[in-house]
C-alpha positions as CSV (number, residue, x, y, z in Angstrom):
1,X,24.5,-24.2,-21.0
2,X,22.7,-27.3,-20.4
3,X,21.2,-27.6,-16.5
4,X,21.8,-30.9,-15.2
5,X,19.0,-32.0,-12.5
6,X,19.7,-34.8,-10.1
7,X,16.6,-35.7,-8.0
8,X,17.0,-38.4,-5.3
9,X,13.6,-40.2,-4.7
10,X,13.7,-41.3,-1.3
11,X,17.5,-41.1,-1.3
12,X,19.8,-38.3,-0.5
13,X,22.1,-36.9,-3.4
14,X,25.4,-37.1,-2.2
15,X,28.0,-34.6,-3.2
16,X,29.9,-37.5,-5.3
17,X,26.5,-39.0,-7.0
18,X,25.7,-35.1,-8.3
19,X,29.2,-35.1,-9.5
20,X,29.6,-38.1,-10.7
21,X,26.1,-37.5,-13.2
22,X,27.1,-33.8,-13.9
23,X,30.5,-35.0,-15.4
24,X,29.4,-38.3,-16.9
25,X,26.4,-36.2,-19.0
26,X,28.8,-32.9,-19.5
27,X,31.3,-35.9,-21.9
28,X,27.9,-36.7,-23.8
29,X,26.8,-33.2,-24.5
30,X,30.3,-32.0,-25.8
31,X,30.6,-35.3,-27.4
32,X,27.2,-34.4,-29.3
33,X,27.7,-31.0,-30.3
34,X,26.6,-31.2,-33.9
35,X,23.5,-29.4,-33.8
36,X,21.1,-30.9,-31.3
37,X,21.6,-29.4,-28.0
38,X,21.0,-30.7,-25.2
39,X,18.8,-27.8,-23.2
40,X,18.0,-29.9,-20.0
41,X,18.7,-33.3,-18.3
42,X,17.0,-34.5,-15.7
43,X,17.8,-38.1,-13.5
44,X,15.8,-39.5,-11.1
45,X,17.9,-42.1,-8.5
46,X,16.4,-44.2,-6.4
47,X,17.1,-47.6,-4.7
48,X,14.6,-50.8,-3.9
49,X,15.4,-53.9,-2.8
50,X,19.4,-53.5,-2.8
51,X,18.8,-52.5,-6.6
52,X,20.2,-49.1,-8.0
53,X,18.0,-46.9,-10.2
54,X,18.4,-44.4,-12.2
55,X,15.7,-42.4,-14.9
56,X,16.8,-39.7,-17.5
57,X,14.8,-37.6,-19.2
58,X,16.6,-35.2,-21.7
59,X,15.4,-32.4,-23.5
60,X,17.2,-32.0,-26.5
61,X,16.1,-28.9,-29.1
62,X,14.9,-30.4,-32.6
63,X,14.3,-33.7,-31.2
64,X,12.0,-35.9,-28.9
65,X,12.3,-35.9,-25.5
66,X,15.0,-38.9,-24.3
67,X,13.7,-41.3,-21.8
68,X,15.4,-43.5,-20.4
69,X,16.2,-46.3,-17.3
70,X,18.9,-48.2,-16.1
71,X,19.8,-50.3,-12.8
72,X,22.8,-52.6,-11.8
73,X,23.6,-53.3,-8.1
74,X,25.8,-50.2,-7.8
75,X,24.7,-46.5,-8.1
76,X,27.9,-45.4,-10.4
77,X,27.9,-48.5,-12.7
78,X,24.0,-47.5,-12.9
79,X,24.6,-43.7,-14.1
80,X,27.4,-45.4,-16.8
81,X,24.4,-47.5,-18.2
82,X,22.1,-44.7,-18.0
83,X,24.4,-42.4,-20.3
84,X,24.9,-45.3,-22.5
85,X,21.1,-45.8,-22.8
86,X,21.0,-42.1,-23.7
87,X,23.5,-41.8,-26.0
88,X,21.9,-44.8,-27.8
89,X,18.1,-43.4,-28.3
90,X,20.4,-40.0,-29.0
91,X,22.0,-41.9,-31.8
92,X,18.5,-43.7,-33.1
93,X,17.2,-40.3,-33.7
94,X,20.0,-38.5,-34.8
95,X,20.0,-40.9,-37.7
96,X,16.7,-40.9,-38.6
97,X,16.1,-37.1,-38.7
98,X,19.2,-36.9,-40.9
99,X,17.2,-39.6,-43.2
100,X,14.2,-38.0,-43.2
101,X,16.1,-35.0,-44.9
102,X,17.8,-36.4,-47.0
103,X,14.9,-37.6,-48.9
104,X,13.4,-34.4,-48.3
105,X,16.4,-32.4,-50.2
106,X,16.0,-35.5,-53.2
107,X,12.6,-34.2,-53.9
């Protein structure tokens, strides 16, 4: 089971923001159940100047570490960007570990 982590900086997680993250990340990690897993995800929230915030770092087994940063002027669109910025570097990797073994397995 992955463990979800949602760290207000200066901010207090509300009931709906740790929901809101835990449900938006669970879609990824079942979406991305081909091998990888997903063992930890950790978001950082935080607001300055009227601008939402939101950090990700996520541990995935096999894999670099997945960092990553998003903001918008609301607090849910920012957690949408955030997973998409994820999924993205997710993606990025995913296809150049499977290229990296495929020319290993030609040799």
């Amino acid at each position: 089971m992955t463990k979800i982590d949602v760290i207000g900086i200066k901010l207090e997680v509300t009931d709906q923001i740790q929901n809101k993250v835990e449900s938006t990340f669970k879609k990824l990690i079942k979406k991305e159940g081909n091998g990888y897993n997903f063992s930890r995800v950790e978001v950082k929230i935080k607001t300055e100047k009227g601008n939402h915030i939101a950090e990700c770092l996520a541990h995935v087994s096999g894999m670099p570490n997945i960092k990553a940063k998003a903001d918008s002027d609301d607090m849910y669109k920012t957690i949408s960007l955030l997973k998409d910025k994820v999924e993205s570097q997710y993606d990025k990797f995913k296809v150049n570990l499977k290229g990296k073994d495929s020319i290993k397995n030609i040799d």
